[in-house]
N, C-alpha and C positions, 0 to 999 in steps of 0.2 A: 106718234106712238111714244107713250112715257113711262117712265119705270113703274111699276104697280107697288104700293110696297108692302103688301100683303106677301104677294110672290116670292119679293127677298128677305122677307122673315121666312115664309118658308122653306127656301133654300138653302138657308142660314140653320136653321134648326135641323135639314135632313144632312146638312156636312155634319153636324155638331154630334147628332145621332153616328153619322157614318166614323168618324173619329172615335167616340169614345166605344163602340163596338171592336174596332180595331185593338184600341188600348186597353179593353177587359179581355181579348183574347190573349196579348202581349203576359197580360201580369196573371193570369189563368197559366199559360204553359211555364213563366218563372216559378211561380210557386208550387207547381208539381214539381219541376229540375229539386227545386230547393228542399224540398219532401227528402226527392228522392237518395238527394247527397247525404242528408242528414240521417238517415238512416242507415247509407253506409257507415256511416262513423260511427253510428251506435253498437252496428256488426264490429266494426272493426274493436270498440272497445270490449264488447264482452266475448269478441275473442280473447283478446289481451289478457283477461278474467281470468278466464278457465282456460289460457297458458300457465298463468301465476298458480292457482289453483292445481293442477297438475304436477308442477313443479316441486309444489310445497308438499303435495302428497307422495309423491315421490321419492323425495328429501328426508321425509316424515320415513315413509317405508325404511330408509337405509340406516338410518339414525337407530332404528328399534333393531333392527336386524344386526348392524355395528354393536351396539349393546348388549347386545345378545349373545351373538358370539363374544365380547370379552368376560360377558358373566359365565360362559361355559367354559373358557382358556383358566378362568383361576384356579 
């Protein structure tokens, strides 16, 4: 009985298949994680936005209202 070597290209090629099925699932779930982070950050920036935004309109509010009252005090 001798090694065939049909057989061990075939089973050469069903690891090679079993590997790289493995290694598309590996970098299939990285790149969702990687989605998913990046997306937080994108929340987290235009939170930050419309903190600043809020802020400035607010600021804004007190500034006109300040004004306002010192044009009625003269």
């Amino acid at each position: 009985m001798g090694i065939n070597i049909g057989d061990l290209v075939y089973q050469l090629i069903m690891f090679i298949l079993l590997l790289g099925m493995i290694f598309a699932v590996y970098f299939i779930v990285r790149s969702l994680l990687a989605r998913s982070n990046k997306s937080n950050s994108i929340e987290q920036k235009l939170d930050r936005v419309i903190e600043l935004l809020e802020k400035d309109k607010r600021e804004s509010f007190l500034f006109i209202l300040f004004s306002f009252f010192c044009f009625l005090v003269r």
